[in-house]
VEXSE-986746 format. One record per residue (C-alpha): residue number from 1; residue in three letters; x, y, z negated. Coordinates in Angstrom, 2 decimals, decimal comma. Each point is the difference from the previous one (the first is absolute). Example, Ala and Ser with C-alpha at 12.3 -4.5 7.8 and 13.67 -1.06 7.14 Angstrom:
<nodes>
+-----+------+---------+---------+---------+
: seq : type :      xx :      yy :      zz :
+-----+------+---------+---------+---------+
:   1 :  Ala :   12,30 :   -4,50 :   -7,80 :
:   2 :  Ser :    1,37 :    3,44 :    0,66 :
+-----+------+---------+---------+---------+
</nodes>
This chain:
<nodes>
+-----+------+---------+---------+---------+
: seq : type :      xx :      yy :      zz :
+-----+------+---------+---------+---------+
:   1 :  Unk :  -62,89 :  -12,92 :   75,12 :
:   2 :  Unk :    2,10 :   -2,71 :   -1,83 :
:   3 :  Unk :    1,44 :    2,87 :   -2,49 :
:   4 :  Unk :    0,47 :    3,61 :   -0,67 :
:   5 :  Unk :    2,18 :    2,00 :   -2,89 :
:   6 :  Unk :   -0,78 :    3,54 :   -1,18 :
:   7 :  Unk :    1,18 :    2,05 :   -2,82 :
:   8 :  Unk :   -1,99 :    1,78 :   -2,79 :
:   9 :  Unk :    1,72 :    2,84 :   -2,41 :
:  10 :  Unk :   -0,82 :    0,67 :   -3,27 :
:  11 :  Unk :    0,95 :    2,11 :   -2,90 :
:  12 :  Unk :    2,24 :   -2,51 :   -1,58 :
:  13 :  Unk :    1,83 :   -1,57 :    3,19 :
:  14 :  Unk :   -1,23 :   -1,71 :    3,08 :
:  15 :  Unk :   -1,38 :   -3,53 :    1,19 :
:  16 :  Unk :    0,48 :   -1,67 :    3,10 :
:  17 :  Unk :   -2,85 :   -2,08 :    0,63 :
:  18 :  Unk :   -0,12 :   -3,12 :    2,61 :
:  19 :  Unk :   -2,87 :   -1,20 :    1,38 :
:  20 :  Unk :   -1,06 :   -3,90 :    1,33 :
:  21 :  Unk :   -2,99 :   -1,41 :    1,01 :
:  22 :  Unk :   -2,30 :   -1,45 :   -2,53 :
:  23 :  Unk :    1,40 :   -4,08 :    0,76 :
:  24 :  Unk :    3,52 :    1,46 :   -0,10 :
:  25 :  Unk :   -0,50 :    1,84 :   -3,38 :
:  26 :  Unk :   -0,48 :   -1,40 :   -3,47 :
:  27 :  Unk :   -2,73 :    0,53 :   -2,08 :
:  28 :  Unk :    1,79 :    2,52 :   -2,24 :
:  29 :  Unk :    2,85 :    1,79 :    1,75 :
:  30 :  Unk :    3,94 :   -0,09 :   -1,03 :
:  31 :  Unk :    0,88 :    2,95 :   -1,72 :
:  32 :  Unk :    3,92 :    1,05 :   -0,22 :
:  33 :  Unk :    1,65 :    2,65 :   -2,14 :
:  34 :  Unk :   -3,94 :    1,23 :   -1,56 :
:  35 :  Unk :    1,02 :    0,19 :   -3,50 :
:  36 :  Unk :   -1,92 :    1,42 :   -2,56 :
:  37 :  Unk :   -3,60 :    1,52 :   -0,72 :
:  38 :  Unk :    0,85 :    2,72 :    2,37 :
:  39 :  Unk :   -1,15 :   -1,67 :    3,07 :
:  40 :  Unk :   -3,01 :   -1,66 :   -0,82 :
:  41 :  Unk :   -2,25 :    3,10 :    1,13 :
:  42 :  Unk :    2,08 :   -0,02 :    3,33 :
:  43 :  Unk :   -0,54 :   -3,48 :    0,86 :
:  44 :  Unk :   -3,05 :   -0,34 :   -0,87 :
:  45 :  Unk :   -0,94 :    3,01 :    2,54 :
:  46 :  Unk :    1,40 :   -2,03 :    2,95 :
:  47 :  Unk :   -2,27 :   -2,38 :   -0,22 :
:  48 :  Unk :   -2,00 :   -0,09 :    2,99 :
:  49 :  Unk :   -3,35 :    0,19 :   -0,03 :
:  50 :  Unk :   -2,05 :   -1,61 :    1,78 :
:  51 :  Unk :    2,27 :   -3,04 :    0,31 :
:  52 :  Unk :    1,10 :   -0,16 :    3,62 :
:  53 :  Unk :    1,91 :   -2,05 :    2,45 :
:  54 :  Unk :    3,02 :    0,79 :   -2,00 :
:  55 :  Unk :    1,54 :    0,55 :   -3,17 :
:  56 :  Unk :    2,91 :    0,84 :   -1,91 :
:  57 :  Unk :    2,60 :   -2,95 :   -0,49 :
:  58 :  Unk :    3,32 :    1,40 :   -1,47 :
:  59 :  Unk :   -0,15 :    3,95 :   -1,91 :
:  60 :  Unk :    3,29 :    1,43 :   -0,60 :
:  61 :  Unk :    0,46 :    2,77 :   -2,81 :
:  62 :  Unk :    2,92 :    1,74 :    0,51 :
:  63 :  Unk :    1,28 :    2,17 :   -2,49 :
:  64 :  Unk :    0,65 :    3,38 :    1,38 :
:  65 :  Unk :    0,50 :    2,98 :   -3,00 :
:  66 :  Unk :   -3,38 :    1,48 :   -1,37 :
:  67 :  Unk :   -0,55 :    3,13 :    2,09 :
:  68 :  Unk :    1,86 :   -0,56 :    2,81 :
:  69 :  Unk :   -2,84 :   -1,08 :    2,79 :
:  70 :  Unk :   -2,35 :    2,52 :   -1,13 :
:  71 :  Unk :    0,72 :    2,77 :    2,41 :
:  72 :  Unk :    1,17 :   -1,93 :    2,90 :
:  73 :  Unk :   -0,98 :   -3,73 :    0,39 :
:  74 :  Unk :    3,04 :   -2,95 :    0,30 :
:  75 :  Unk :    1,20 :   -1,00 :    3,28 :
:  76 :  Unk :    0,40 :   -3,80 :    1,41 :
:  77 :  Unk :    2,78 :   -1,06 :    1,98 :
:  78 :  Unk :   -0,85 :   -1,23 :    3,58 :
:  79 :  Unk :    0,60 :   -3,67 :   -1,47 :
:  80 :  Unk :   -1,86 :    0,07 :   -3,02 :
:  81 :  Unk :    2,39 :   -0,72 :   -2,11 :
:  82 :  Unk :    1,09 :    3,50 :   -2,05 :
:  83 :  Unk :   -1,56 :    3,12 :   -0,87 :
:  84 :  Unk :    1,33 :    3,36 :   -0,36 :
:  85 :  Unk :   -1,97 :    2,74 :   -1,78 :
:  86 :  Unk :    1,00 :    3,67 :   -0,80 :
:  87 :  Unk :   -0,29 :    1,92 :   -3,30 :
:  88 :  Unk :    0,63 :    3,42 :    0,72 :
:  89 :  Unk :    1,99 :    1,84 :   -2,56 :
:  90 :  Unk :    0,86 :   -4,13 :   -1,59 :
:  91 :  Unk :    1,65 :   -1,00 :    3,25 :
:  92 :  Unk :    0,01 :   -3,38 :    2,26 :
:  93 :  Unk :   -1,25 :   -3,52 :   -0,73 :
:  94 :  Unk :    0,66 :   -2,99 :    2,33 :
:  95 :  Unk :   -0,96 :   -3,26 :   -1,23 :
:  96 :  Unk :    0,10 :   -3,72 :    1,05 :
:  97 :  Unk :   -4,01 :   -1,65 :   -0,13 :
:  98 :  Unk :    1,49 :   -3,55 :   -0,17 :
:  99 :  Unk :   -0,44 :   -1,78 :   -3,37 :
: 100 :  Unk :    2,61 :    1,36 :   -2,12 :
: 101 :  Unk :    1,15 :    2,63 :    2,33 :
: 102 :  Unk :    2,47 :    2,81 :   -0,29 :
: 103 :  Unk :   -0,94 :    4,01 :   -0,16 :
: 104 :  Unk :    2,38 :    2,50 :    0,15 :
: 105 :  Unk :   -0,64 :    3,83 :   -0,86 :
: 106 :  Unk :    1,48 :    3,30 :    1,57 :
: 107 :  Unk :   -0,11 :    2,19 :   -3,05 :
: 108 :  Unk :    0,01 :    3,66 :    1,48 :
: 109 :  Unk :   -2,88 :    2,28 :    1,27 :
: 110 :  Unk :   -0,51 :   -0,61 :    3,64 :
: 111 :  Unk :   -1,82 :    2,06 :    2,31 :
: 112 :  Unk :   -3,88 :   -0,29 :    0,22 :
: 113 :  Unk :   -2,93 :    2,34 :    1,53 :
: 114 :  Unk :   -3,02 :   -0,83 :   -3,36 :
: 115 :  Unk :   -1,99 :    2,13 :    1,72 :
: 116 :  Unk :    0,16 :   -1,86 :    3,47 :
: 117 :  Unk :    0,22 :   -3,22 :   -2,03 :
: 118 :  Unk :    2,99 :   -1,09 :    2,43 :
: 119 :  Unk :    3,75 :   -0,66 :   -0,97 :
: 120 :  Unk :    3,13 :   -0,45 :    2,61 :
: 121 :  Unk :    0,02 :   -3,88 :    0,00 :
: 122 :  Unk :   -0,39 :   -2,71 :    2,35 :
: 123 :  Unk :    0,68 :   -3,81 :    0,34 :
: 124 :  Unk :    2,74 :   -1,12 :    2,41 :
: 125 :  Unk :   -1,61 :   -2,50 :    2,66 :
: 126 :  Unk :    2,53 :   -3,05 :   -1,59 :
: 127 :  Unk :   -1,27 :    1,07 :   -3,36 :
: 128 :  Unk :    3,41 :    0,45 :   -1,11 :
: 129 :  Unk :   -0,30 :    3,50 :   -1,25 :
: 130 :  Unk :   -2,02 :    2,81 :   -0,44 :
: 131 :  Unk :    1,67 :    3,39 :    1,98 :
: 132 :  Unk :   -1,08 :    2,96 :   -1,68 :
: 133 :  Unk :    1,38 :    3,37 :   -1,14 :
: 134 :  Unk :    1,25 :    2,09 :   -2,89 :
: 135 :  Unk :    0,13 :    3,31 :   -1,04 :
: 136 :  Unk :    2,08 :    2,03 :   -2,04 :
: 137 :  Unk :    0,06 :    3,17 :   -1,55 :
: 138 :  Unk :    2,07 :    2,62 :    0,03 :
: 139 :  Unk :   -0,44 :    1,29 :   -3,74 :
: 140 :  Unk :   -1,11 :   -2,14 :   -2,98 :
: 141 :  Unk :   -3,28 :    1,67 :   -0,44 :
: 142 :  Unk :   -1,21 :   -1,98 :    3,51 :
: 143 :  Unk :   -1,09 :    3,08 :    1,33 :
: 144 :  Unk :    2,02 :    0,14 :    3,11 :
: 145 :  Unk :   -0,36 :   -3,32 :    2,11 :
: 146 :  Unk :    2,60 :   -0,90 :    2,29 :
: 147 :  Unk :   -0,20 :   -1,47 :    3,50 :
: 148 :  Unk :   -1,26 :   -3,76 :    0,16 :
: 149 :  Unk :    2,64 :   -2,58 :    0,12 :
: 150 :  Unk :   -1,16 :   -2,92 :    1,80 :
: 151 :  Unk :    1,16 :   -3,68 :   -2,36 :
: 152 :  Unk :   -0,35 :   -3,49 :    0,05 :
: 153 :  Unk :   -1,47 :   -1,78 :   -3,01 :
: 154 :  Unk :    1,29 :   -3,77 :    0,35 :
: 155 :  Unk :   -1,45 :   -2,56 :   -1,83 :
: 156 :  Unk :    3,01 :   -0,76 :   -2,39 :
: 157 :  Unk :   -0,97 :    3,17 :   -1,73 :
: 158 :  Unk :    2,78 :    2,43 :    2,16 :
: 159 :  Unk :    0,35 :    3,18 :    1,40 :
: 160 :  Unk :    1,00 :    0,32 :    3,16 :
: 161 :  Unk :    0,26 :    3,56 :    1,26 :
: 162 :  Unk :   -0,87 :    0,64 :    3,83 :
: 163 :  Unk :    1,74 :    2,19 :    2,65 :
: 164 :  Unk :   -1,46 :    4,24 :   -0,45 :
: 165 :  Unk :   -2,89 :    0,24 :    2,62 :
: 166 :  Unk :    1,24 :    4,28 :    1,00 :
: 167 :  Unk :   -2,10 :    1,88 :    1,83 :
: 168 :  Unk :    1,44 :    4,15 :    0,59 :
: 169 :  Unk :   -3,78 :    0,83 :   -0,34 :
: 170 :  Unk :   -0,01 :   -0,73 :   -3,49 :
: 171 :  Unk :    0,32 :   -2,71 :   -2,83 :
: 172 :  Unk :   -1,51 :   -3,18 :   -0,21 :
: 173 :  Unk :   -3,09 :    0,88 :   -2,03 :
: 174 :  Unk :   -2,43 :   -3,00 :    1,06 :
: 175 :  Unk :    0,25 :   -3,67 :    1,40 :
: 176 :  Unk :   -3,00 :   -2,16 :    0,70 :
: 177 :  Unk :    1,31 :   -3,42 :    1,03 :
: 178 :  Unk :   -0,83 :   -2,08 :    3,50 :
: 179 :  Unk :   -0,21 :   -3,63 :   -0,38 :
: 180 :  Unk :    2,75 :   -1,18 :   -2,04 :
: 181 :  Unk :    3,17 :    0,02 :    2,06 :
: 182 :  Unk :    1,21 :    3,85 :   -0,89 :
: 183 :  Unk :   -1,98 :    1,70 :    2,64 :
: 184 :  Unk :   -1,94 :    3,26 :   -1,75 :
: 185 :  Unk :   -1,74 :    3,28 :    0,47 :
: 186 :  Unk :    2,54 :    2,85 :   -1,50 :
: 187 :  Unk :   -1,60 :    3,30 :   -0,96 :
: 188 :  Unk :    3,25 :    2,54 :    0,23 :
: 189 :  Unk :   -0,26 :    3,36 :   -1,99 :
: 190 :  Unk :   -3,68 :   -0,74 :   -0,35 :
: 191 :  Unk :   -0,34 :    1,06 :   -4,08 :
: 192 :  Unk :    1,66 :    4,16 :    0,63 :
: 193 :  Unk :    2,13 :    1,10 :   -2,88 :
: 194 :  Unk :   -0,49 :   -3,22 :   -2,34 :
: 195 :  Unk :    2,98 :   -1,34 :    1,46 :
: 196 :  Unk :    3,60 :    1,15 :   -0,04 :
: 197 :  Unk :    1,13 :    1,90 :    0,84 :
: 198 :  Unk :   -2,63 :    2,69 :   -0,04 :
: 199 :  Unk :    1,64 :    2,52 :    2,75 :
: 200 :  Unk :    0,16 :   -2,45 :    2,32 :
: 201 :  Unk :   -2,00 :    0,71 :    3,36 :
: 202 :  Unk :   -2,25 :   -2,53 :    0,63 :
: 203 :  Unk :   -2,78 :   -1,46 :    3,26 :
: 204 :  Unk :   -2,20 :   -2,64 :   -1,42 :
: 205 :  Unk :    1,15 :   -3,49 :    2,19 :
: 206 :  Unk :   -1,53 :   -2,60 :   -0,04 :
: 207 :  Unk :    2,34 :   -2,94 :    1,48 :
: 208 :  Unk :    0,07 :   -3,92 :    0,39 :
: 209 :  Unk :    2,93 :   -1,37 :   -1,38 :
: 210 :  Unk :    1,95 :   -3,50 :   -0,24 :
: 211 :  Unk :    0,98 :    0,75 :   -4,13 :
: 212 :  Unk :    2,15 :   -3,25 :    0,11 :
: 213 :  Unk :    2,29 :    1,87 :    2,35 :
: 214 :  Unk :   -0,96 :    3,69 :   -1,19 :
: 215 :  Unk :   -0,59 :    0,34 :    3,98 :
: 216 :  Unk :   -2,76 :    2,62 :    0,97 :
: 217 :  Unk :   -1,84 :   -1,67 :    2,96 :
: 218 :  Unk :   -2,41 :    2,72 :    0,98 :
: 219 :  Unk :   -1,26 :    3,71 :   -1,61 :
: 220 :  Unk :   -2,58 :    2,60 :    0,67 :
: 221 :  Unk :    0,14 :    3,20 :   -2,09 :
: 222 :  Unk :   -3,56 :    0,26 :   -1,44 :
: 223 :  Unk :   -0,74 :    3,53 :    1,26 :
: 224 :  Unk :    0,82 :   -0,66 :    3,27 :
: 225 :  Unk :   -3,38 :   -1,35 :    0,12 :
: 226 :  Unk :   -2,52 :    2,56 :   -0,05 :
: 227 :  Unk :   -2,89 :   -2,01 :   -1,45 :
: 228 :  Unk :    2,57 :   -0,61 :   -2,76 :
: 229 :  Unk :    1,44 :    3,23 :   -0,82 :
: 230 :  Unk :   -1,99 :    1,02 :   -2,62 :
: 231 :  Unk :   -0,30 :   -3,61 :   -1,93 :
: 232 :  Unk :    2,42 :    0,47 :   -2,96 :
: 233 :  Unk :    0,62 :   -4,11 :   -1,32 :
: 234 :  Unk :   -0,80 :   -3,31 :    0,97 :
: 235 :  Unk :   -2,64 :   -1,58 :   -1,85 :
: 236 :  Unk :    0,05 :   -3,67 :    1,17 :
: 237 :  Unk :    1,57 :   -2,28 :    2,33 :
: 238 :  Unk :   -0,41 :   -3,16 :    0,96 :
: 239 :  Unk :    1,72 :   -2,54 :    3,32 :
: 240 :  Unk :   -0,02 :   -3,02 :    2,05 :
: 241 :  Unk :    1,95 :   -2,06 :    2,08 :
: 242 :  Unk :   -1,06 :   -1,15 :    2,57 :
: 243 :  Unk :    0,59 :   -3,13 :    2,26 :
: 244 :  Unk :    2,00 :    1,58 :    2,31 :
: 245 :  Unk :    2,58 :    1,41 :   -3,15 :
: 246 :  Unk :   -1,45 :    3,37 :    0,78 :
: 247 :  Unk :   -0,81 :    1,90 :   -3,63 :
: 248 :  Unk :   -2,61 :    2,18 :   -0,16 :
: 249 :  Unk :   -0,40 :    2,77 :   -2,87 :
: 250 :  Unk :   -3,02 :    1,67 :   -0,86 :
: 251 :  Unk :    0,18 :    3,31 :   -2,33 :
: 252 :  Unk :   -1,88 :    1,71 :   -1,31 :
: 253 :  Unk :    0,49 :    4,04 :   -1,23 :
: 254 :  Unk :   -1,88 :    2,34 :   -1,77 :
: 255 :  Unk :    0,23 :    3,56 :   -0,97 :
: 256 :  Unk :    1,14 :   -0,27 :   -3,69 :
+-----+------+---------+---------+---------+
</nodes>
């Protein structure tokens, strides 16, 4: 292996750390944007020990807002060159990892499961934006979510707002992204009277969907499955692609 690149979050921001073999490397390695006392305990714990076949050669310190990766770790793009990270209730970082780079924030509170440790936000396969979602609420206490809008988050620090993914079952309440070219799992009226509107009748649907389009590709109401009728909210799902372009999507729901 000539080289490998990983990513390691911290309280205070993240590093992106790339690795060389020992005659590529130099004896101490290049360190860009690690200012101040803050990150000596950090570097010094990526050391490796024993010394193996390889080492660090360049350590990147980017500076992503105190707080912000603690809940749910920063993501790298598919060409290694920015990082998005999500702070909850503080919003929506993007930055560039390039010497000097750019970062641009999306100050407003974005929807994220703390509890599940997982957040509506993927890399697109060119790297040239994250696609996500929002969530609004319909009274300024934030006690009434509404339906998931799916948006892109380009990297010149816009908005760009996607077509409604509608379902007559019930609002978009979840989205759990498939590689990064739109497709997604869509859970429709999946959370019962915490969305709008309350009176609503509503079968639990779980869907594939092309968000880029707001096109709903395939659905199967949940209780139309007996071994799933009585498992009240999806705890965890995860995908692949595989070489034929086929996705496959494996959930996982539990009684709670």
């Amino acid at each position: 292996m000539k080289h490998a690149s990983s990513i390691v979050s911290v309280a205070m921001g993240a590093m992106i750390a790339a690795l060389g073999t020992d005659d590529a490397a130099i004896a101490a390695p290049e360190q860009i944007g690690c200012y101040g006392d803050n990150w000596g305990p950090t570097l010094e714990m990526l050391e490796p020990t024993p010394i193996g076949p390889l080492t660090f050669k360049i350590l990147r310190c980017l500076p992503i807002p105190e707080g912000w990766p603690r809940f749910l770790p920063p993501s790298l793009s598919p060409n290694a060159r920015f990082v998005a990270a999500s702070g909850s209730a503080k919003g929506f970082w993007l930055g560039d990892v390039s010497r000097g780079g750019r970062a641009y924030i999306v100050k407003e509170q974005l929807p994220v499961d703390l509890l599940l440790r997982t957040a509506p936000f993927a890399w697109l396969d060119d790297s040239s934006a994250v696609i996500g979602a929002k969530q609004g609420m319909a009274v300024p206490s934030g006690v009434s979510p509404q339906p998931l809008q799916p948006y892109l988050f380009p990297l010149d620090g816009s908005q760009r707002r996607l077509p409604d993914l509608v379902h007559p079952n019930g609002p978009l309440d979840e989205i759990y992204w498939v590689g990064g070219s739109g497709l997604a799992l869509a859970a429709f009226g999946t959370k019962g009277n915490y969305s709008k509107p309350a009176d609503e009748e509503r079968k639990p649907t779980l869907a594939l969907v092309d968000a880029r389009t707001g096109t709903i590709l395939q659905s199967v109401e949940k209780d139309s499955i007996p071994e799933l009728s009585d498992q009240k909210s999806i705890q965890a799902v995860t995908s692949q692609i595989d070489a034929s372009g086929k996705a496959h999507v494996l959930i996982a729901l539990g009684t709670r």
